[in-house]
C-alpha positions as a Python dict, from the first residue, in 0.01 Angstrom:
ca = {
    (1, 'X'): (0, 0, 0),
    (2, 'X'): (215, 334, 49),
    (3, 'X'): (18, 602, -37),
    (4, 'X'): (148, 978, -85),
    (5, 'X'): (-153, 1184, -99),
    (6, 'X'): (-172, 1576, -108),
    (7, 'X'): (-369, 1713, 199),
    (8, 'X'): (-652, 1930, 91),
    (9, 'X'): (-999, 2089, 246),
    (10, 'X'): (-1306, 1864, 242),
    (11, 'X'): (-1477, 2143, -45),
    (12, 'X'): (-1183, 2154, -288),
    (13, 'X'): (-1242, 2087, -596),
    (14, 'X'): (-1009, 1819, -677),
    (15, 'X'): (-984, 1568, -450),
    (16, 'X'): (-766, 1274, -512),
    (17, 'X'): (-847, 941, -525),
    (18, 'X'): (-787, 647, -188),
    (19, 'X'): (-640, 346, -162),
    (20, 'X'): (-897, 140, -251),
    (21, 'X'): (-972, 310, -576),
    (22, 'X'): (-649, 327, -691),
    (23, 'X'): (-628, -36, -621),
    (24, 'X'): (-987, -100, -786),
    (25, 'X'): (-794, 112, -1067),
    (26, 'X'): (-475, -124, -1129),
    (27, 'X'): (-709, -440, -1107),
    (28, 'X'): (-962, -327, -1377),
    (29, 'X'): (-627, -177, -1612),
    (30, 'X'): (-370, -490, -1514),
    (31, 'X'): (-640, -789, -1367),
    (32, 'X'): (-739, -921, -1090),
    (33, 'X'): (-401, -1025, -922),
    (34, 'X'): (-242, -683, -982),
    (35, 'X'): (-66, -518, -662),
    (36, 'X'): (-1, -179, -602),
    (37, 'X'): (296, -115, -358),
    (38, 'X'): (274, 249, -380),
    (39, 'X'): (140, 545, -508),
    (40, 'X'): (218, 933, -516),
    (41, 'X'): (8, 1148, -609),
    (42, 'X'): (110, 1435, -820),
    (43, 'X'): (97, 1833, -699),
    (44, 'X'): (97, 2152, -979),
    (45, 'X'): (-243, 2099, -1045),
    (46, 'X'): (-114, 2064, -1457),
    (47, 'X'): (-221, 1657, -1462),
    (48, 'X'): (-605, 1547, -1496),
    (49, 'X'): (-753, 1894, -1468),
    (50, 'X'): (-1010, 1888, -1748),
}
């Protein structure tokens, strides 16, 4: 998998999610044979913040 992820400090408070959980993700939403190819995560801070 590609995997765009924003660099941040070990204590901030959002801290996105790896490779294998964003796998673990698309298998539990799409099944068991789902592949994820890539994945970029989103900066702003405006998504997922609650």
């Amino acid at each position: 998998m590609e995997l765009h992820a924003i660099v941040r400090s070990a204590d901030a408070f959002q801290q996105g999610l790896t490779g294998l959980q964003i796998q673990a993700v698309a298998e539990r939403a799409f099944g068991p044979g789902a592949e994820v190819r890539s994945a970029t995560e989103l900066g702003g801070g405006m998504y997922n913040t609650a």
